[in-house]
C-alpha positions in Angstrom: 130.8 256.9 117.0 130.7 260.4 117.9 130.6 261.5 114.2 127.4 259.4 114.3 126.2 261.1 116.9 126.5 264.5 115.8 125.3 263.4 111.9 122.4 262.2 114.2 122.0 265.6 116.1 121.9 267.4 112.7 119.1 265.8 111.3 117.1 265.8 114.6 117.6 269.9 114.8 116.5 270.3 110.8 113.7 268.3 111.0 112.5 270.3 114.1 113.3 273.8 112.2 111.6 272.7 109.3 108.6 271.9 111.3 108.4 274.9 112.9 108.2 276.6 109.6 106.0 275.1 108.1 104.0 275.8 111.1 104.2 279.3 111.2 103.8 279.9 107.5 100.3 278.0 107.8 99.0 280.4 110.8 96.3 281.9 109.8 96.6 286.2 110.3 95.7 287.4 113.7 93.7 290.2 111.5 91.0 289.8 109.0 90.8 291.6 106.0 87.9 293.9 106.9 85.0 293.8 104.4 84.8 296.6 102.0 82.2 299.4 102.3 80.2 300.1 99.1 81.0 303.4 97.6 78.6 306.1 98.6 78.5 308.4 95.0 77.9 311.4 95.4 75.0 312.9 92.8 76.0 315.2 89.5 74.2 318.4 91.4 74.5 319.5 94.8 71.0 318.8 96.5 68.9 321.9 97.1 69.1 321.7 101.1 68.4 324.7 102.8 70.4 325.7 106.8 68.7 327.3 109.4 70.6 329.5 111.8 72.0 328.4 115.1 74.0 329.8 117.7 75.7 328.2 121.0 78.0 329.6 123.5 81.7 328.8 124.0 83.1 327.6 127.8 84.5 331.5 128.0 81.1 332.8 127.1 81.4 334.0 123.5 79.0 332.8 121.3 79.2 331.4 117.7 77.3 331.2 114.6 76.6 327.8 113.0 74.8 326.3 109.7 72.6 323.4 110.8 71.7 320.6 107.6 68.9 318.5 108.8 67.9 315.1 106.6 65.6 315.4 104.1 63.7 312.5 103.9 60.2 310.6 103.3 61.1 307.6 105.3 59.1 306.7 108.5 61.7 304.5 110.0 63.9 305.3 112.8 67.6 306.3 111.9 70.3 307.1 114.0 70.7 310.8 114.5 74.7 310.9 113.8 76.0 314.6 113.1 79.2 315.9 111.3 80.6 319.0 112.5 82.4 321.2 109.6 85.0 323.2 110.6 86.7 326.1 108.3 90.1 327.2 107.1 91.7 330.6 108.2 90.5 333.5 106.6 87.4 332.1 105.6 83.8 331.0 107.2 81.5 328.3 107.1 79.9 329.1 103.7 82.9 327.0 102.4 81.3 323.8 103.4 78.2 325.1 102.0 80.0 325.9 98.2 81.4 322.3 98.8 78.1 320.9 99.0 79.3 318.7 101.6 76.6 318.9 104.3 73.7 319.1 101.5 74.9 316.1 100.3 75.2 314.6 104.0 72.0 315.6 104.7 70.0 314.2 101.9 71.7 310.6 102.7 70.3 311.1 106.6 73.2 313.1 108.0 73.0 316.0 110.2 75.7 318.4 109.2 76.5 321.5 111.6 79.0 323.9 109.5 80.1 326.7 112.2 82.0 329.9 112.3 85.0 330.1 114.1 85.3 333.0 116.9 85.4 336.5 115.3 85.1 334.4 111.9 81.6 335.1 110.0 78.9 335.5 111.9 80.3 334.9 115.2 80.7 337.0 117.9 84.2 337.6 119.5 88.4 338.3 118.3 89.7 335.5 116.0 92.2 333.3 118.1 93.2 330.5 116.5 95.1 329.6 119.9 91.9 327.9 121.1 90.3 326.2 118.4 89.8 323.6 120.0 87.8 325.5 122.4 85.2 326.7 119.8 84.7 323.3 118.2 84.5 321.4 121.8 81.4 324.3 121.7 80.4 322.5 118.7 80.3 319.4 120.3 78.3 320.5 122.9 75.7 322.1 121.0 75.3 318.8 119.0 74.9 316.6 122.1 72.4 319.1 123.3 70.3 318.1 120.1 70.7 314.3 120.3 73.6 313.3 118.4 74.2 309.8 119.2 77.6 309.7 117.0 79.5 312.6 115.9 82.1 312.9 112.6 85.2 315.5 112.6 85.5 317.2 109.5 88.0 319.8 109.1 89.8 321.8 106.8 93.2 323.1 107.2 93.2 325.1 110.6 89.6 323.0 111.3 91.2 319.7 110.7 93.9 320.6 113.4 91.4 321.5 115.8 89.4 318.3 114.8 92.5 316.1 115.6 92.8 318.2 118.5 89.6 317.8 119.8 89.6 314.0 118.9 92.5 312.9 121.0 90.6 313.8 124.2 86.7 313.1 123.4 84.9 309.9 121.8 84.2 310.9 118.0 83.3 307.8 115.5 85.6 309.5 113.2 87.8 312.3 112.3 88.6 313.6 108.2 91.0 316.7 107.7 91.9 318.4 104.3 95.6 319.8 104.1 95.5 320.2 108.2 98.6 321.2 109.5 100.2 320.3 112.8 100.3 323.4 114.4 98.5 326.3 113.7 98.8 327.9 116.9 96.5 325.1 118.1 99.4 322.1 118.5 98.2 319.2 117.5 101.5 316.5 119.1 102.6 313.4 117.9 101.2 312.1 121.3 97.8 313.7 120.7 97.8 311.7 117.4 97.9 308.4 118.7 95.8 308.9 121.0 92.8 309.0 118.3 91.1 306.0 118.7 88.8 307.0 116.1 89.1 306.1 112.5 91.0 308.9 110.4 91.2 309.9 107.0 93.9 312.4 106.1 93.6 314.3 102.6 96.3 316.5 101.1 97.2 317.6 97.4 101.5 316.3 96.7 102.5 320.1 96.2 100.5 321.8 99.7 103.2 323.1 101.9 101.5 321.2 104.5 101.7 317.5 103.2 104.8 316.4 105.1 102.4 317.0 108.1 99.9 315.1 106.4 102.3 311.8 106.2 103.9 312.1 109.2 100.7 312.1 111.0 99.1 309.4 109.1 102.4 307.9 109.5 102.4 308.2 113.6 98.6 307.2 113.9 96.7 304.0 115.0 95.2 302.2 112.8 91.7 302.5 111.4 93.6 305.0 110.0 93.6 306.1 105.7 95.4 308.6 103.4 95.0 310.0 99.9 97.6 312.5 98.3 95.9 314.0 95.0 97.9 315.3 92.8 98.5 319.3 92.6 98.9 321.8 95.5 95.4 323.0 96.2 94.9 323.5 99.4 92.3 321.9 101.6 88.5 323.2 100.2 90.1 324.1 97.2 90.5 320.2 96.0 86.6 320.6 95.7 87.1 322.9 92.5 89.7 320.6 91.0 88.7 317.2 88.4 89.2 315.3 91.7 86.1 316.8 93.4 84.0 313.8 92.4 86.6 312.0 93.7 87.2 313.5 96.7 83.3 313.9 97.8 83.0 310.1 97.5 86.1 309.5 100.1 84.2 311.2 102.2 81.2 310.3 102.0 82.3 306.7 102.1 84.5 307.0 105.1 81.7 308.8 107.2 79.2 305.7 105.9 81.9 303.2 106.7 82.7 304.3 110.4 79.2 306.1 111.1 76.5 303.9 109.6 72.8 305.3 109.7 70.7 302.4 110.9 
C-alpha cells in the first residue's frame, strides 16, 4: 500500500512539473522586439551648408564660440525644432564636425546642429580646463533652449563624448552618441553617472583605440536603449570619418539620432 502511495505521489508531482513548463515556455516575452528604423543614408557629397557665428556665456562668465547649422529646406510644414550639440576632441576645435560633415548633413535632413568650441579652444574666450567640461557644454545647452530646442542630441568625440555622458546623467537629452570617449579625462564620467542615462546611447570605438575597454565597460554598465559598434583599426574618434568605414559610420549616426529624435 504505501509503495502505492508514493508510485501515486510521483506521478501527481511530474504531471504538475510538466505543466508548469509547458506553461512558462508558452509565455509570451514581457518585451517586444522594437520595430526597426529605416536607415537614414547619408548622400555621396557633403551638402553645401553654410554656419553662422554664435556666442553664449558659461555659468562662470566666460564666453564661447559656436557653429550654428540651420535646416535647409522648402517645406512649409511645421517640424520639430530638435538640435544636436557637437562637442570636440582635445587639441582640436569645432571645425572637426564641420570636416566630418556631420551637422551639414543634419541640417539638410531638418536638424539643427550647434558645433562649439571648448573654453580657450578655437574661438573661445578663456584657459582650456578640461576639469569642467561639463560646465561649457551645460552652456551649450542653455544657449540651445534659449533658441527653442524642443529635443536635444549629445554628440561627442573623445573628451566631448565624456562630457556628453557627463552632462547626460543629470539633464533630459533624447539621446547621447560618443566616438572613442574615455571615462575620465579629468571630467569623471562614474559607473553611477552611466546608469543614470535614461537616454538612448550609442557608443562608437575602433578594436585597437586605447580607450575601447572604456567603451565596453560602459556600454556594458548602461541601461538599455543602449547600442555599440567596434570598427576595426585604432583611429581614434573623428578620425573613423577618414577611414572606408565613414559611410558607415555617418549612417549609425544619422539613423540613431532619427530613431530616438524623430522630426515630425
Amino acid at each position: 500500500m504505501l509503495k502505492s502511495l508514493r508510485l501515486l505521489f510521483l506521478c501527481a508531482l511530474l504531471i504538475t512539473l510538466a505543466a508548469c513548463t509547458t506553461q512558462e515556455a508558452t509565455q509570451p516575452s514581457a518585451i517586444p522586439n522594437p520595430t526597426p528604423t529605416p536607415a537614414v543614408s547619408p548622400t555621396a557629397t557633403i551638402p553645401a551648408i553654410a554656419s553662422s557665428m554664435v556666442h553664449f556665456k558659461t555659468s562662470d562668465n566666460v564666453t564661447l564660440a559656436g557653429s550654428l547649422y540651420k535646416p535647409q529646406t522648402t517645406s512649409t510644414s511645421k517640424s520639430s525644432k530638435i538640435f544636436v550639440i557637437c562637442s570636440h576632441e582635445m587639441g582640436r576645435t569645432k571645425e572637426i564636425w564641420k570636416d566630418s560633415g556631420m551637422p551639414q548633413r543634419l541640417a539638410a535632413l531638418g536638424y539643427y546642429a550647434l558645433a562649439y568650441d571648448f573654453r580657450g579652444n578655437g574661438d573661445s574666450e578663456g584657459a582650456p580646463d578640461t576639469s569642467i567640461l561639463d560646465t561649457d557644454l551645460k552652456a551649450a545647452l542653455a544657449f540651445v533652449q534659449t533658441q527653442g530646442a524642443e529635443k536635444v542630441v549629445l554628440l561627442g568625440s573623445s573628451m566631448g563624448g565624456t562630457a556628453s555622458l557627463k552632462v547626460a546623467a543629470h539633464t533630459n537629452v533624447a539621446a547621447v552618441i560618443t566616438l572613442s570617449s574615455p571615462e575620465m579625462f579629468s571630467t569623471e564620467v562614474t559607473d553611477a553617472d552611466v546608469k543614470a542615462i535614461k537616454a538612448p546611447k550609442l557608443f562608437i570605438n575602433s578594436e585597437g583605440d586605447s580607450y575601447v575597454d572604456d567603451t565596453t565597460h560602459m556600454h556594458q554598465v548602461a541601461g538599455p536603449p543602449k547600442e555599440i559598434h567596434i570598427y576595426p583599426g585604432n583611429q581614434h574618434g573623428i578620425a573613423i570619418f577618414g577611414t572606408e568605414n565613414s559611410a558607415d559610420l555617418t549612417q549609425r549616426l544619422l539613423t540613431f539620432t532619427a530613431r530616438y529624435a524623430p522630426l515630425s
